[in-house]
TORMAR-857392 format. One record per residue (C-alpha): residue number from 0; x, y, z. Coordinates in nm, 3 decimals. Layout:
BEGIN
[rec NUM; [X; Y; Z]],
...
This chain:
BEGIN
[rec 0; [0.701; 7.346; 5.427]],
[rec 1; [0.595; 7.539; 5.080]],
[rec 2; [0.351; 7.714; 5.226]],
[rec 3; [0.584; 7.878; 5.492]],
[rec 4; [0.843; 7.938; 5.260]],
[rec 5; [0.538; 8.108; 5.101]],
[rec 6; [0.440; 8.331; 5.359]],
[rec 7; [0.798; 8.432; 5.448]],
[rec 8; [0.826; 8.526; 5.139]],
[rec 9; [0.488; 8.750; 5.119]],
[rec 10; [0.584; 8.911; 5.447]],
[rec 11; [0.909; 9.009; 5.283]],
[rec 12; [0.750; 9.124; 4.954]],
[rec 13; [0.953; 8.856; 4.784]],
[rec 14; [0.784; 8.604; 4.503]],
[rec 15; [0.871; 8.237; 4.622]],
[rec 16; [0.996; 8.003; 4.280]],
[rec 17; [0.902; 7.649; 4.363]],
[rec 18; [1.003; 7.471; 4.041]],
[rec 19; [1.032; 7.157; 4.142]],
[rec 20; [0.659; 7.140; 4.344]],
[rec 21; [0.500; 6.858; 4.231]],
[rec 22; [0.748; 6.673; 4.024]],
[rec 23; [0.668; 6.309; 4.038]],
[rec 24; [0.944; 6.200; 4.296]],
[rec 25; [1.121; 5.923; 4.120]],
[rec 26; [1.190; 6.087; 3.820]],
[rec 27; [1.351; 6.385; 4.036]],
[rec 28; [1.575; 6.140; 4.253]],
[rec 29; [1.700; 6.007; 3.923]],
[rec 30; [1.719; 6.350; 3.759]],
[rec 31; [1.928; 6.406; 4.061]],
[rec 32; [2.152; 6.065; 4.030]],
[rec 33; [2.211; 6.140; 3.662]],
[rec 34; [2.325; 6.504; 3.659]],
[rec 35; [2.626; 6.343; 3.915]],
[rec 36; [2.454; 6.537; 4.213]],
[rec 37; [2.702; 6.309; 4.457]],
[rec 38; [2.486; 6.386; 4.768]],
[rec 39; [2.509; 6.187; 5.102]],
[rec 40; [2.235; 6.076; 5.424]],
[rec 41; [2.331; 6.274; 5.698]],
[rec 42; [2.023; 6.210; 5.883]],
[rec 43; [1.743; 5.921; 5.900]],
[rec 44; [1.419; 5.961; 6.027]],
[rec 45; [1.175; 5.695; 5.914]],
[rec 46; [1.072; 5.331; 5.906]],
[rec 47; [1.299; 5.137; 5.724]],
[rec 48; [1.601; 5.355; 5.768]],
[rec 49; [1.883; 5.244; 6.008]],
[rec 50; [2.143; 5.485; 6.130]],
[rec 51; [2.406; 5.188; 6.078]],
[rec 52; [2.322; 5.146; 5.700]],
[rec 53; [2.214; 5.426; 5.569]],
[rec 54; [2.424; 5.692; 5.710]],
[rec 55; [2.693; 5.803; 5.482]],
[rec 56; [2.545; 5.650; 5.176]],
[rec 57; [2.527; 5.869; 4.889]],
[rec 58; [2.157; 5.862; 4.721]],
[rec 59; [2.261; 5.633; 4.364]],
[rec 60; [2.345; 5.361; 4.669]],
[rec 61; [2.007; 5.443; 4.806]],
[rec 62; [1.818; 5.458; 4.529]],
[rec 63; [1.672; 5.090; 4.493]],
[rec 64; [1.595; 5.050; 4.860]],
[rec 65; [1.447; 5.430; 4.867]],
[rec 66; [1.204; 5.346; 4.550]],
[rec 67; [1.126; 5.002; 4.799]],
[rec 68; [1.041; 5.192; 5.066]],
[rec 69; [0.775; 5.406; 4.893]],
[rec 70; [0.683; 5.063; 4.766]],
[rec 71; [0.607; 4.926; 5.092]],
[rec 72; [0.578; 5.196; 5.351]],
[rec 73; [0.484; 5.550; 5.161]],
[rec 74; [0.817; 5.693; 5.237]],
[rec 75; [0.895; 6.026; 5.020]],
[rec 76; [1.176; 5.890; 4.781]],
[rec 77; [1.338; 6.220; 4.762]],
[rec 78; [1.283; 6.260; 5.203]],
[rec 79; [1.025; 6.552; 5.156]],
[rec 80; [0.839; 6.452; 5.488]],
[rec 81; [1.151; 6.422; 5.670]],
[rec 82; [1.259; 6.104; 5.666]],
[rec 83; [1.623; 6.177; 5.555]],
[rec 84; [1.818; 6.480; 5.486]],
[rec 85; [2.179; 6.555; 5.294]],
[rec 86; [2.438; 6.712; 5.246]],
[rec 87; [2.618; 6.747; 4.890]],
[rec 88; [2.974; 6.710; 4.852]],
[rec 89; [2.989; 6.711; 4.500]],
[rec 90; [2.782; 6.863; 4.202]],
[rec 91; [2.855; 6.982; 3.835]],
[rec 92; [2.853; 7.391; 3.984]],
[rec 93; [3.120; 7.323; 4.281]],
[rec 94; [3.417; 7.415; 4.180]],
[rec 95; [3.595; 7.189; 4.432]],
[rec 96; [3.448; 6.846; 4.614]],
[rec 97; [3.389; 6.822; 4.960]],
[rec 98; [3.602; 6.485; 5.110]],
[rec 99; [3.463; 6.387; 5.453]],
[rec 100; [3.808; 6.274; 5.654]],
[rec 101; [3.627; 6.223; 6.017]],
[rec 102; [3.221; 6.173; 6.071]],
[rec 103; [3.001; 5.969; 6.396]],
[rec 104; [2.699; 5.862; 6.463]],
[rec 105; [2.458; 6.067; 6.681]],
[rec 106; [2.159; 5.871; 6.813]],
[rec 107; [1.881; 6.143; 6.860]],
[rec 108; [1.579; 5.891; 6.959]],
[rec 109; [1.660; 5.502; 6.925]],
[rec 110; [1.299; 5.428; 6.851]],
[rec 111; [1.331; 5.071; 6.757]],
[rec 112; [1.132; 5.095; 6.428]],
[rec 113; [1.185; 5.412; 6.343]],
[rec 114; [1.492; 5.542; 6.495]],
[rec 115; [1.626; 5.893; 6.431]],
[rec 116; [2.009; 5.960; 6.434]],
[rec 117; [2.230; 6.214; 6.199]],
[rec 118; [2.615; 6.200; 6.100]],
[rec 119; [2.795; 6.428; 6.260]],
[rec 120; [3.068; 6.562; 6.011]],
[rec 121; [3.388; 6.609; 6.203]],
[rec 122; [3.655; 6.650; 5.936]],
[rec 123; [3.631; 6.783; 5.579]],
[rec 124; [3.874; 6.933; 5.294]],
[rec 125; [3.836; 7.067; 5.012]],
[rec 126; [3.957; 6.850; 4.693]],
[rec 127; [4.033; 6.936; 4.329]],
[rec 128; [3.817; 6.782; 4.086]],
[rec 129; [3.946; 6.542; 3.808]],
[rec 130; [3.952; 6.700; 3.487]],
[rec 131; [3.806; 6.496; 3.195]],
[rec 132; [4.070; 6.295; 3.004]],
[rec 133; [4.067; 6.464; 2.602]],
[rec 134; [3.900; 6.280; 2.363]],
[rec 135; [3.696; 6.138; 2.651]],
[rec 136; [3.385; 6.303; 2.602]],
[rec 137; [3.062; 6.168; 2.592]],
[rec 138; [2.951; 6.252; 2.233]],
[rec 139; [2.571; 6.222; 2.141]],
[rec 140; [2.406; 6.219; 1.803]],
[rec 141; [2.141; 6.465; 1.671]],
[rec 142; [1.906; 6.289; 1.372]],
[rec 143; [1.774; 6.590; 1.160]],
[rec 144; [1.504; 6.443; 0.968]],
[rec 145; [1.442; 6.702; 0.641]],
C-alpha cells in the first residue's frame, strides 16, 4: 500500500510523508486509544473477527482481543493487511462528533473462519461536544531538577 501511495505520488511530482511507517503497532493502537481517537470497526476481514461481535466496536473495546489476535494468529493490531477498517466519529480536531442513529450488517463472503462483512451506516448526525467542566482539568507536574 506505501509503495503505491509512493508512486502516485512521484507521478504527480508530489513527496509522500509516511510518518507513521514502521511504528511498532501496539504502541500506535494505544497512542491512538489515549489521544481519545473514538474510532469504530466498520469492516472485518480476518480470522478471529466475527461480523456479530466486532462490528460497531470502537478500538479501546478491541484492544485486548486485537493484541490476542497478533498473539495467536499474526493479525496487524492496527488492521494494516486488511483485516479491519474504521471509521472515526470522534477525535480531539472534530469540532462536532459523529452519532450513528441507524447501521446493518452486510455479509460480503460468509467464509466460516474468516468471514468478511462491513456496517453499513444508515443514519448519522452531527452532535455538540461536551465542554470540560472548570476546574476539571487534568493538571500534570513538571520536576525541574537545578
Amino acid at each position: 500500500q506505501r509503495v503505491r501511495v509512493e508512486n502516485v505520488c512521484k507521478r504527480l511530482d508530489l513527496q509522500p510523508l509516511a510518518y507513521l511507517w514502521q511504528r511498532k503497532q501496539e504502541d500506535l493502537l494505544r497512542e491512538m486509544i489515549s489521544s481519545n481517537i473514538q474510532a469504530i470497526i466498520i469492516k472485518v476481514a480476518a480470522l478471529g473477527l466475527d461480523p456479530d461481535k466486532h462490528l460497531g466496536k470502537t478500538l479501546d473495546q478491541m484492544e485486548p482481543y486485537l493484541l490476542e489476535l497478533s498473539s495467536k494468529y499474526g493479525v496487524h493490531i492496527c488492521g494494516e493487511g486488511g483485516e479491519y477498517e474504521t471509521f472515526t466519529l470522534d477525535c480531539p480536531l472534530f469540532k462536532k462528533k459523529i452519532i450513528v442513529d441507524s447501521s446493518e450488517v452486510v455479509i460480503h463472503s460468509a467464509d466460516a473462519f474468516a468471514p468478511v462483512a462491513y456496517l453499513r451506516l444508515l443514519e448519522l448526525h452531527l452532535e455538540d461536544k461536551v465542554s470540560p467542566v472548570p476546574g476539571n482539568y487534568r493538571t500534570s507536574h513538571c520536576i525541574h531538577n537545578s
